[in-house]
Each structure stands twice: as C-alpha cells, then as structure tokens.
TORDRENZA-299870 format. One line per field, with one value per residue: x, y, z of N, C-alpha, C in turn. Coordinates in nm, 3 decimals, always signed. Layout:
n.px <- (X	...)
n.py <- (Y	...)
n.pz <- (Z	...)
ca.px <- (X	...)
ca.py <- (Y	...)
ca.pz <- (Z	...)
c.px <- (X	...)
c.py <- (Y	...)
c.pz <- (Z	...)
***
This chain:
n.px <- (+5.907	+5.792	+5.964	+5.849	+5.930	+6.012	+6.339	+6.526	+6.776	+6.951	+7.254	+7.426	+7.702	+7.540	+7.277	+7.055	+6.874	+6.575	+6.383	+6.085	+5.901	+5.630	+5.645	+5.404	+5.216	+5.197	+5.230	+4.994	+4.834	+4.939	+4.798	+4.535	+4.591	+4.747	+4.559	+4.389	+4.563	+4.620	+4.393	+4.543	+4.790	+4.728	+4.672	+4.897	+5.097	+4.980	+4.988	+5.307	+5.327	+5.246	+5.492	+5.690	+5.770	+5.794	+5.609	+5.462	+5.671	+5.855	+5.748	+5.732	+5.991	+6.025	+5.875	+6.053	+6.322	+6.168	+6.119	+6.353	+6.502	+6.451	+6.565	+6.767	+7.086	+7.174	+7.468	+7.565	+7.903	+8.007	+8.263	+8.127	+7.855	+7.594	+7.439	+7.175	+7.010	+6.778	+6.597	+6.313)
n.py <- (+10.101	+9.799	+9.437	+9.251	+9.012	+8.701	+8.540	+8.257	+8.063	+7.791	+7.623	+7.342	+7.091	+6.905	+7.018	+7.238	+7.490	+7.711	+7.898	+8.088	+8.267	+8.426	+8.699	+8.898	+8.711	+8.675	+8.924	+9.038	+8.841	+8.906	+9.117	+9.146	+9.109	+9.332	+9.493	+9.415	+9.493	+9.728	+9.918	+9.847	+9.979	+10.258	+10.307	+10.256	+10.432	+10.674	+10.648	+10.688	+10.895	+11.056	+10.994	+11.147	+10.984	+10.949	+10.704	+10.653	+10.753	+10.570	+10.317	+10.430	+10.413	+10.158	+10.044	+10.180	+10.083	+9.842	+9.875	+9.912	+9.705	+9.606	+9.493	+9.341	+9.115	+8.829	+8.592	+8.292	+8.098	+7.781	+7.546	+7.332	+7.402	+7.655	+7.904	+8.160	+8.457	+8.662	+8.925	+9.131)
n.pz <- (+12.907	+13.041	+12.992	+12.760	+12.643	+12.661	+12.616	+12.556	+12.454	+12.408	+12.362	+12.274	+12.186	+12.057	+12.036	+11.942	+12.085	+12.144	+12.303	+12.309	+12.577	+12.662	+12.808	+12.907	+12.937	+13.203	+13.320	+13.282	+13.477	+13.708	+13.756	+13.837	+14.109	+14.151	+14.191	+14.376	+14.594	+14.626	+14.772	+14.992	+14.931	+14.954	+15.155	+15.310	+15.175	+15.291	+15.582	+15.489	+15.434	+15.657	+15.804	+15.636	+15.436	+15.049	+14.951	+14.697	+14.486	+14.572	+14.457	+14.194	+14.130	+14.149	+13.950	+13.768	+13.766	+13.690	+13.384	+13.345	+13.280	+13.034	+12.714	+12.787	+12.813	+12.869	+12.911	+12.919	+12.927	+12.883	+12.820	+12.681	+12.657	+12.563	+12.686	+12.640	+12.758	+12.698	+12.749	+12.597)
ca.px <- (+5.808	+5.855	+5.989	+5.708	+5.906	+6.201	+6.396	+6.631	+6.875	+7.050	+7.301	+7.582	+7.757	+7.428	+7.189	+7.039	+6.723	+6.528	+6.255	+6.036	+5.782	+5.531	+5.607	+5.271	+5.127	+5.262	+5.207	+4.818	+4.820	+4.966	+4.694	+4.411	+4.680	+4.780	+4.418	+4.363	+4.629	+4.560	+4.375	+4.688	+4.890	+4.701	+4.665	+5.076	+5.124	+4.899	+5.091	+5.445	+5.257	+5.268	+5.639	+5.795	+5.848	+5.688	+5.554	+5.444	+5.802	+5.964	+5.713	+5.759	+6.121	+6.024	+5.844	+6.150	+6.399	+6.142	+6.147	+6.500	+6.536	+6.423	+6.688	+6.900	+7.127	+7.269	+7.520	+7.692	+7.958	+8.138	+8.283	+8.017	+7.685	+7.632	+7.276	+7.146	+6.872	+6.751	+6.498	+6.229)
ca.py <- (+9.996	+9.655	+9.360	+9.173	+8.841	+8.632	+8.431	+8.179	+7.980	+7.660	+7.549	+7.226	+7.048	+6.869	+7.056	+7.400	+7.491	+7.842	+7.914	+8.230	+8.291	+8.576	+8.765	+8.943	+8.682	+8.693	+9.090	+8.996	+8.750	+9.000	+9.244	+9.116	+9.091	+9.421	+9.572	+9.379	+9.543	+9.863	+9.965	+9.833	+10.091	+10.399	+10.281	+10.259	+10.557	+10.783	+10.632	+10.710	+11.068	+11.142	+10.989	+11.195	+10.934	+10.953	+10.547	+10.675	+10.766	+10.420	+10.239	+10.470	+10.370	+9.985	+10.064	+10.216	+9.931	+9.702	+9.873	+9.911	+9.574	+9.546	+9.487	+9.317	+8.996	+8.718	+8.514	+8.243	+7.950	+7.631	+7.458	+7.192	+7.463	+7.817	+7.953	+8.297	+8.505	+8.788	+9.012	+9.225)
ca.pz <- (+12.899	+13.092	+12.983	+12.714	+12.574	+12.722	+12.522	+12.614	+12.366	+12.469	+12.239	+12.315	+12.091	+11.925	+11.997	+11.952	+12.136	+12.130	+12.398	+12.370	+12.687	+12.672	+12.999	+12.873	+13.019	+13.403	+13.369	+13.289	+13.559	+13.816	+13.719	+13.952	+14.240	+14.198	+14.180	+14.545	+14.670	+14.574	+14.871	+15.099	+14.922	+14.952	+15.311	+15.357	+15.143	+15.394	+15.687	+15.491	+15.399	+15.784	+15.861	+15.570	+15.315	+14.982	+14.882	+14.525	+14.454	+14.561	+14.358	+14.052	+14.114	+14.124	+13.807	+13.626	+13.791	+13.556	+13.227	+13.290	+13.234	+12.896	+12.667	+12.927	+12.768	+12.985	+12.798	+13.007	+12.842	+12.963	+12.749	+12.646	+12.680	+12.615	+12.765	+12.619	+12.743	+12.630	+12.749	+12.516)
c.px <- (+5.867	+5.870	+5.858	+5.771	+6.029	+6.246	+6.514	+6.662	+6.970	+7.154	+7.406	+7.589	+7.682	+7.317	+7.177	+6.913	+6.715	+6.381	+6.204	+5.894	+5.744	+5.559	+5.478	+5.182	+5.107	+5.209	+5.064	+4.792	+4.794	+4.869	+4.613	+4.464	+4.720	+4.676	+4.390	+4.439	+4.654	+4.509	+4.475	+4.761	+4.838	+4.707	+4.818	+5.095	+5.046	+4.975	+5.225	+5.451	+5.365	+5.438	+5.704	+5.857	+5.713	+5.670	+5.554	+5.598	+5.850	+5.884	+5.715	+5.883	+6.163	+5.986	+5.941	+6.254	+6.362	+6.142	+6.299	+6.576	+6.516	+6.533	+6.799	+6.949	+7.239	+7.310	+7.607	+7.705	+8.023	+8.177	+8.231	+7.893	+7.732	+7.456	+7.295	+7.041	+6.851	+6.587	+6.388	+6.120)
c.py <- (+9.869	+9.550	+9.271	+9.015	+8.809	+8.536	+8.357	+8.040	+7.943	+7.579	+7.437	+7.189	+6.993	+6.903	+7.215	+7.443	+7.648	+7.817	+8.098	+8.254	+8.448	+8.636	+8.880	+8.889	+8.683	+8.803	+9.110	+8.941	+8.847	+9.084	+9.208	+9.144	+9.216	+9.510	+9.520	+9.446	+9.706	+9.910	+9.987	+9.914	+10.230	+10.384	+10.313	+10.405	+10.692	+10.756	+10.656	+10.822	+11.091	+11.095	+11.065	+11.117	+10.904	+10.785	+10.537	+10.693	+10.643	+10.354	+10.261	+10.432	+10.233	+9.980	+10.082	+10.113	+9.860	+9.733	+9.876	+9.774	+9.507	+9.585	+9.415	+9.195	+8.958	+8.674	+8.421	+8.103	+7.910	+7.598	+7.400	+7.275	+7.642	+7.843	+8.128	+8.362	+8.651	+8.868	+9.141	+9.243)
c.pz <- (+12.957	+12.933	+12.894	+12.669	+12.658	+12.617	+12.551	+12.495	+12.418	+12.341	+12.314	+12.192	+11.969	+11.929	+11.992	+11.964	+12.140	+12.199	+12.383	+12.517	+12.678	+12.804	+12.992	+12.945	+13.153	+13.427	+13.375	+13.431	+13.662	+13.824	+13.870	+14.111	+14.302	+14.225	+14.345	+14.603	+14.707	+14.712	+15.012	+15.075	+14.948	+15.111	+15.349	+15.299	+15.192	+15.533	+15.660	+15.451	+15.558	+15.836	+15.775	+15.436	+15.237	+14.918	+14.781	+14.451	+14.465	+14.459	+14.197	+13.988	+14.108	+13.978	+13.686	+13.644	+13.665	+13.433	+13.199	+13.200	+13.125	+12.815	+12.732	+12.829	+12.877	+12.867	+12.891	+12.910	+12.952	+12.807	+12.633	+12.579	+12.654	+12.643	+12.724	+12.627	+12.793	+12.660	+12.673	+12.500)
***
C-alpha cells in the first residue's frame, strides 16, 4: 500500500515541532491526472506491445517502488537541529 501520512519532527535546542501532512490528499489530487492520462498509456503500451517491451510491467514496478516506501525513516543531526521524517 502507498505511502498515506508524512510526518516530519524538528527539534533544536528550544524548540520541538511535529508536522503531519495527509499524502491522502496529493494521491486524491493525482487521481483526475492519472484518469487523463489513461488513454496515453494504453496508447504507449500498444506501441511497447509491438517493440517487445511490456509498459504494464514497468508501471506495476513504479507502483511497488511507491508502497515500498512506506515505512521509510530519514533521521538527519547537526549539532544545533535534528529533522525526522517518517513515512506511513
């Protein structure tokens, strides 16, 4: 399953911040975009029919790329700042 919340926690010395963003909503967004395009792919994937390469396959493989990514944690420090974000 993709990627549904992000979360990103900023901490320094005085403060300590916590951001969640819906990526629910982006994946809504994208919807309409990908429904237009829709015809462009069956179109490419009939032209990569006849060269030998299957289209549906790479995009199933863009597909699993993005659920891969759920669960993912960045964690970067200095010093001063640490920045943490967390994918779910």
């Amino acid at each position: 399953m993709i990627p549904l919340f992000l979360s990103v926690h900023f901490r320094d010395r005085d403060r300590d911040v916590r951001l969640w963003f819906p990526l629910i909503v982006i994946w809504l967004l994208m919807l309409p975009i990908v429904l237009l395009a829709l015809p462009f792919v069956v179109i490419a994937a009939a032209i990569c029919a006849a060269a030998g390469f299957n289209l549906f396959a790479a995009i199933a493989a863009i597909f699993a790329l993005l659920a891969a990514t759920r669960g993912t944690v960045v964690e970067v420090e200095s010093p001063d700042h640490t920045v943490f974000i967390r994918l779910s």
